[in-house]
C-alpha positions in Angstrom: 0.0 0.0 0.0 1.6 3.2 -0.8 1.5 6.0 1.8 1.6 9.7 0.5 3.8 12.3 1.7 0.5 14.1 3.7 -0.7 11.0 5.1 3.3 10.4 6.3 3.8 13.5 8.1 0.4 12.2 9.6 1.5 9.5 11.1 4.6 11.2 12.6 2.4 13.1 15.0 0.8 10.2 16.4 1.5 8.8 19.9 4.1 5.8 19.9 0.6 3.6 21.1 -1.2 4.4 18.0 1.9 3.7 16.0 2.1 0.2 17.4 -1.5 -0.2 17.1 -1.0 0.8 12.8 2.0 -1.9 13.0 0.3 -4.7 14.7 -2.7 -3.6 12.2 0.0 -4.1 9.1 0.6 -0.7 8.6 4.7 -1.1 8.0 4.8 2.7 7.6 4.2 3.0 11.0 6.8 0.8 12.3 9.4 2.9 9.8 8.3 5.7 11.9 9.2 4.3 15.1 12.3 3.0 13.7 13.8 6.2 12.5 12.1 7.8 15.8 14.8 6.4 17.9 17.2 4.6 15.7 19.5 7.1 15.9 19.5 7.4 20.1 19.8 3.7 20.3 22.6 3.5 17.7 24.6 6.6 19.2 24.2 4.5 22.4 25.1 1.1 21.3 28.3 2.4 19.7 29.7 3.7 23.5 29.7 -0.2 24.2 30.3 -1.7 20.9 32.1 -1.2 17.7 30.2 0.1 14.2 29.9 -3.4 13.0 28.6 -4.8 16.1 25.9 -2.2 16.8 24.8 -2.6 13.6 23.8 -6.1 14.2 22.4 -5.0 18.0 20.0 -2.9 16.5 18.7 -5.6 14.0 18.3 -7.5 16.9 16.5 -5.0 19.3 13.6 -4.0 16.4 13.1 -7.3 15.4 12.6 -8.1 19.2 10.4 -4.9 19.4 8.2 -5.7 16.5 7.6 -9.1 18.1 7.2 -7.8 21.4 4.1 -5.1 20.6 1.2 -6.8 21.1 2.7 -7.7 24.6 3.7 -3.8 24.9 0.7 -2.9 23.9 -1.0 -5.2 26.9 1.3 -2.6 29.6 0.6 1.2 30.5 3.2 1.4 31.8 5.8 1.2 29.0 3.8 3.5 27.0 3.2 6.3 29.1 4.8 8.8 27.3 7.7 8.4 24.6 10.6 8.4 27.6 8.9 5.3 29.3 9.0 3.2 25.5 12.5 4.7 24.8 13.4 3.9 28.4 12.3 0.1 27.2 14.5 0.1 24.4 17.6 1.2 26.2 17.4 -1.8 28.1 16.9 -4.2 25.0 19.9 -2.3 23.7 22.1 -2.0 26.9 21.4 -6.1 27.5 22.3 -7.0 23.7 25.4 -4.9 24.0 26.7 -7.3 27.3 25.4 -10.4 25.8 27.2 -9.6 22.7 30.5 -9.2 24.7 30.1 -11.9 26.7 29.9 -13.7 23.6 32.5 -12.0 21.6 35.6 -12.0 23.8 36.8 -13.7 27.1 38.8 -10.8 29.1 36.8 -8.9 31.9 34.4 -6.2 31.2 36.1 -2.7 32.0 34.1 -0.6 34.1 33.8 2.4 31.3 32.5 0.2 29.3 29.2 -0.5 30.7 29.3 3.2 31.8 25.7 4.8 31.3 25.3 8.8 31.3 22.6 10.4 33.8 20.2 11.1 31.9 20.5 7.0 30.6 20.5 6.4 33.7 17.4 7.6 34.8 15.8 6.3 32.0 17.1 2.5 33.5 17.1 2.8 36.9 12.9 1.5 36.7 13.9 -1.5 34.3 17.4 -2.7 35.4 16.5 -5.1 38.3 18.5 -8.1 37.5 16.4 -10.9 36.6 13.6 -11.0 34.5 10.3 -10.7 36.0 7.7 -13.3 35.3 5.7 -11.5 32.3 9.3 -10.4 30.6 9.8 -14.6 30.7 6.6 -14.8 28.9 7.0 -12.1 26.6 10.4 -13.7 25.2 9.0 -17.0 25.4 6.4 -15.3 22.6 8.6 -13.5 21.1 10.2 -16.9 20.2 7.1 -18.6 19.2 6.4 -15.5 16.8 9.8 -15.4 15.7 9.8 -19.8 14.9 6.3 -19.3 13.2 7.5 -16.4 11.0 11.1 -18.5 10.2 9.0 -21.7 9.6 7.9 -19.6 6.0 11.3 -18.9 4.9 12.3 -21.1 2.1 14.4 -24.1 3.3 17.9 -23.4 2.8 17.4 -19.8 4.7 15.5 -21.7 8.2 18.7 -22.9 10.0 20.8 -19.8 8.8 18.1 -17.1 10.4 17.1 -19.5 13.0 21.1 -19.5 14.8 21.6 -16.4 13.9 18.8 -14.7 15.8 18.4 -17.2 18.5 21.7 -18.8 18.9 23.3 -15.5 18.2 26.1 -17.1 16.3 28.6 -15.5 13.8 28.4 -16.0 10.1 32.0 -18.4 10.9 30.0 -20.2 13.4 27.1 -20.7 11.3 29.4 -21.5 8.4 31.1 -24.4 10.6 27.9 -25.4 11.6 26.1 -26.0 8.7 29.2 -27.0 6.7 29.0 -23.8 4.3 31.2 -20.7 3.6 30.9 -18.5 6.0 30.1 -15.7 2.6 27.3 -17.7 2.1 26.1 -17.9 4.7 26.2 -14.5 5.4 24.3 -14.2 1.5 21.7 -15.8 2.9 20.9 -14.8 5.8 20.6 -10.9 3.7 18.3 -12.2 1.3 16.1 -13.5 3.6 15.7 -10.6 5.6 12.8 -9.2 3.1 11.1 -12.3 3.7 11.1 -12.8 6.9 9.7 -9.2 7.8 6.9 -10.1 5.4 6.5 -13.4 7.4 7.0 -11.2 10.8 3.7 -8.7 9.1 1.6 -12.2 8.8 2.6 -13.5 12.6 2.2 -10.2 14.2 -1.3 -9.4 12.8 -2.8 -13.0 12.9 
C-alpha cells in the first residue's frame, strides 16, 4: 500500500501507542516511523559499548525483538506512558544486547567504562534494570520466540537454519558457516536475502 507524503507526516504526529496499534494492524509505515524515531538514540548508544559493525547487528536485533514484542507492549501502560517510558524500554533491549554480545565475543573482563551509562540514561534504567527477569518479561520472550519460529517456519528451506542460529543462537556468520558445513560468505548471503522475507512473514505472525 503506498503511503503519500501528507498521510506520512500524519503519522509522525501520532502517539508511539497508536503507531504500534498501525504496526500490529499491518501498517509497515508506522513501524518505519518508530524505527527512524529512535534509531538514531539507540545507535549513538550502542556504539559507546560496541564497535560500528557490532551495533549494527544489535539494533537488527533489538527491532526485530520490538516488533515481536508489541502486542505484549501494547497489553502494559506502563511502557507507554509517554515516549521516555517506550525509549526507556528500548535502552534496556539495547544495553542487554550490547553485554550479551560481549560476553559472547571475547573472554577478558568487562572494563568498568565500558558498561558506563550517562545520567540522563540512567534515569531512564534505573525502573527496568533489576536483575532478573520478571515473570511477564519470561513470557514475553517466550512469545517473542514462538512468533519469531512461526514467522522463520515460511522462509524457504535453505534460509530456516541460517536465520534461526543467527537470531536465536546469536552465532557469527564463521559459526554458522562451521555449523552448517558452508562458507561463511554464504552464509552470510543468505541470511541478507532472507531478511525481506522474513519481515513479510513477521507482518503475517504479528497481525494473525
Amino acid at each position: 500500500m503506498c503511503i503519500s507524503l501528507s498521510q506520512q507526516n500524519g503519522l509522525n504526529e501520532l502517539s508511539d501507542r497508536v503507531l504500534m496499534e498501525q504496526t500490529c494492524a499491518g501498517n509497515q509505515t508506522a513501524f518505519e516511523i518508530l524505527v527512524k524515531r529512535y534509531q538514531e538514540t539507540l545507535y549513538r548508544f550502542a556504539m559507546q559499548r560496541v564497535d560500528s559493525e557490532l551495533a549494527y547487528d544489535v539494533m537488527q536485533f533489538v527491532w526485530l525483538q520490538f516488533y515481536l514484542s508489541m502486542p505484549s507492549l501494547l497489553q502494559r501502560p506502563a511502557i507507554l506512558q509517554d515516549h521516555s517510558s517506550l525509549k526507556a524500554w528500548l535502552f534496556c533491549i539495547t544495553k542487554n544486547r550490547c553485554i550479551d554480545e560481549m560476553r559472547r565475543r571475547r573472554k577478558r573482563p568487562y572494563l568498568f567504562s565500558e558498561l558506563y551509562t550517562s545520567n540522563e540514561e540512567e534515569e531512564l534504567l534505573h525502573d527496568l534494570l533489576d536483575g532478573e527477569p520478571q515473570p511477564e518479561e519470561q513470557v514475553e520472550l517466550y512469545d517473542v520466540r514462538i512468533r519469531l519460529r512461526d514467522a522463520i517456519a515460511t522462509l524457504p528451506p535453505k534460509y530456516r537454519a541460517i536465520v534461526w542460529l543467527r537470531y536465536t543462537q546469536e552465532l557469527s556468520f564463521s559459526e554458522i558457516g562451521h555449523r552448517l558445513h558452508m562458507p561463511p560468505n554464504t552464509a552470510k548471503t543468505y541470511f541478507h536475502r532472507a531478511r525481506p522475507l522474513l519481515c513479510t512473514a513477521l507482518s503475517s505472525v504479528l497481525s494473525a
